[in-house]
C-alpha positions as CSV (number, residue, x, y, z in Angstrom):
1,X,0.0,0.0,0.0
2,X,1.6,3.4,-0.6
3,X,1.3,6.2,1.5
4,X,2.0,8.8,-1.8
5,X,0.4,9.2,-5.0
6,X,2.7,11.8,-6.8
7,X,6.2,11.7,-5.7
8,X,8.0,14.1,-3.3
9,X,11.2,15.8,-4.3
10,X,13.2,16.0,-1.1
11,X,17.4,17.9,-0.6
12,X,19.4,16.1,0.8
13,X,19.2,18.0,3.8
14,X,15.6,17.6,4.1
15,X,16.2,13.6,3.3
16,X,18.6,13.8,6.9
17,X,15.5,15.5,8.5
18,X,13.5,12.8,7.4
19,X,15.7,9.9,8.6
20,X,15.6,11.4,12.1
21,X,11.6,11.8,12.1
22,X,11.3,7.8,10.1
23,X,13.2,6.8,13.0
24,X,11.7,8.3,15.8
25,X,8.5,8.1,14.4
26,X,7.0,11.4,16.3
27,X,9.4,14.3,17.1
28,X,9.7,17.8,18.1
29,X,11.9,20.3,16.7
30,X,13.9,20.5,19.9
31,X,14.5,16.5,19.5
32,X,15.7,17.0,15.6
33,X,18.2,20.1,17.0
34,X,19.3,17.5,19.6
35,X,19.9,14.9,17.1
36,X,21.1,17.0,13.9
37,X,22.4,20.1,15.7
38,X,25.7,18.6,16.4
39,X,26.8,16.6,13.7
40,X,25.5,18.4,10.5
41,X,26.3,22.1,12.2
42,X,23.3,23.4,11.5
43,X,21.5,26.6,13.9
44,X,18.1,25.6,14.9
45,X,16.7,27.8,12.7
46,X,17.9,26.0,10.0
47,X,16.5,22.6,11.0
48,X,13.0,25.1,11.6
49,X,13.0,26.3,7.8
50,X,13.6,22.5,6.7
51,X,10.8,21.2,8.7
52,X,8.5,24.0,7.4
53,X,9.3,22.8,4.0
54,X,9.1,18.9,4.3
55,X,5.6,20.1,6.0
56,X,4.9,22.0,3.0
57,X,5.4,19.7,0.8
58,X,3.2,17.6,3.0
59,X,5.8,14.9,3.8
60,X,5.7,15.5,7.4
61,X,2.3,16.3,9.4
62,X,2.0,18.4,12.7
63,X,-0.4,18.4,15.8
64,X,-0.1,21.0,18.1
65,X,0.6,19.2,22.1
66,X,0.7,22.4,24.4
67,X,3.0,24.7,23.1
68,X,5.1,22.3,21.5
69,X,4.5,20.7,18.2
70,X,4.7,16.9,16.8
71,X,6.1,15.9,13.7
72,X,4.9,12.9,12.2
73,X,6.0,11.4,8.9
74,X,3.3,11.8,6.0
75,X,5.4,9.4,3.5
76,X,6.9,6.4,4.0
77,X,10.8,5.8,3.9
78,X,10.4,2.8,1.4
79,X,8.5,4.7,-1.1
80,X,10.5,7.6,-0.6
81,X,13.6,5.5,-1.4
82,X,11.8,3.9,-4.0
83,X,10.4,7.3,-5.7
84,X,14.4,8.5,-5.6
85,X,15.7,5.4,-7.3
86,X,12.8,6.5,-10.0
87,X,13.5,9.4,-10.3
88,X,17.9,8.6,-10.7
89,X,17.0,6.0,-13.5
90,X,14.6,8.3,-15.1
91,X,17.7,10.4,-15.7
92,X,20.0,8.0,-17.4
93,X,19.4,5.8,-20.8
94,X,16.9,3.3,-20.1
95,X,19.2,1.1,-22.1
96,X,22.0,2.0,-19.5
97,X,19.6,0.8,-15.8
98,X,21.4,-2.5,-16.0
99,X,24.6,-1.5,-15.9
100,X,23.8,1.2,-13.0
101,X,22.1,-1.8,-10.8
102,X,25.6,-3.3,-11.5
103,X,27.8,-0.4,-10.7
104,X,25.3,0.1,-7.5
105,X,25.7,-3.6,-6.3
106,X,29.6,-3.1,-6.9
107,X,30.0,-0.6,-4.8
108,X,27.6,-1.0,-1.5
109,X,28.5,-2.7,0.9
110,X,26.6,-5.9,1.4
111,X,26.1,-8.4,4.0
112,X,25.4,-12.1,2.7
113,X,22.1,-11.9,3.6
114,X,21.6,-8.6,1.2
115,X,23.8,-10.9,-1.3
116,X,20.8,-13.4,-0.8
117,X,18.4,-10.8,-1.4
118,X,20.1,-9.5,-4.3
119,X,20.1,-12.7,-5.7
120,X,16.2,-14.2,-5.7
121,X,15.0,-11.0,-7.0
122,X,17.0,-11.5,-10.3
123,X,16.4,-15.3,-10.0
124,X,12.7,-14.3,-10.2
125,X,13.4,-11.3,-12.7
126,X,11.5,-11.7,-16.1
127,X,13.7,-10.6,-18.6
128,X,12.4,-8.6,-21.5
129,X,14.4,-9.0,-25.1
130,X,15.6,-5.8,-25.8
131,X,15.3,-2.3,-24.6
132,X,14.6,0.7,-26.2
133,X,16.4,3.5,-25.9
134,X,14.2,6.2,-23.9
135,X,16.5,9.5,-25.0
136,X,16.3,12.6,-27.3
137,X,18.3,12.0,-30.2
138,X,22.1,13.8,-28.7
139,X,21.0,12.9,-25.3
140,X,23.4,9.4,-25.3
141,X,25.2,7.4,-27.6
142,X,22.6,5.0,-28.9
143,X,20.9,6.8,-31.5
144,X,23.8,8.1,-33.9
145,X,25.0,4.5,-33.9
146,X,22.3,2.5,-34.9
């Protein structure tokens, strides 16, 4: 089931806001300056101005508790990862997503249950023939060399 019908478009800044409120699940500001204040070196009104736009774009939710407000997240982390791996191989020659997953599973680091993983989703993969480019004519290599 997912949470989001059109995609949010999150910084990276507001992706390390949103780790912080996926993991705690419901936050104040005051815990996200505890939490981010320190490492990223960024003034609490910063991490303010980031919350107002993740609530903005309606991937966080408020509710007012005394004079303190809650932050709840309004999209879930797996979607969101999912709608940011979309939106990477939108960007690249469909003919190219292959070699991407490759160059991905060469560099992460992997534990051999991940490896596992890895491996029954291309075990179950259905393959398609060929691909079709996806790309304006100058946009890659495929289409002056046909």
């Amino acid at each position: 089931m997912s949470m989001t019908i059109t995609p949010i478009k999150i910084s990276d800044s507001e992706w390390e806001v949103m780790r912080v409120i996926w993991t705690q699940k419901a936050t104040t500001a005051q815990e996200i300056i505890a939490i981010l204040g320190q490492t990223m070196d960024w003034k609490p009104a910063t991490i303010k101005t980031l919350l107002g736009r993740l609530v903005k774009k309606e991937a966080v939710r408020t509710e007012q508790a005394g004079k303190k407000y809650i932050y709840y997240p309004a999209i879930s982390e797996g979607e969101t990862v999912k709608s940011a791996t979309e939106n990477l191989f939108s960007h690249i020659c469909a003919k190219r997503i292959g070699e991407a997953i490759a160059e991905l599973v060469s560099e992460a680091e992997l534990t051999a249950a991940d490896v596992a993983l890895i491996q029954e989703q291309l075990l179950n993969k259905q393959t398609v023939e060929k691909i079709e480019c996806n790309c304006i004519p100058g946009q890659c290599e495929c289409k002056h060399h046909q």
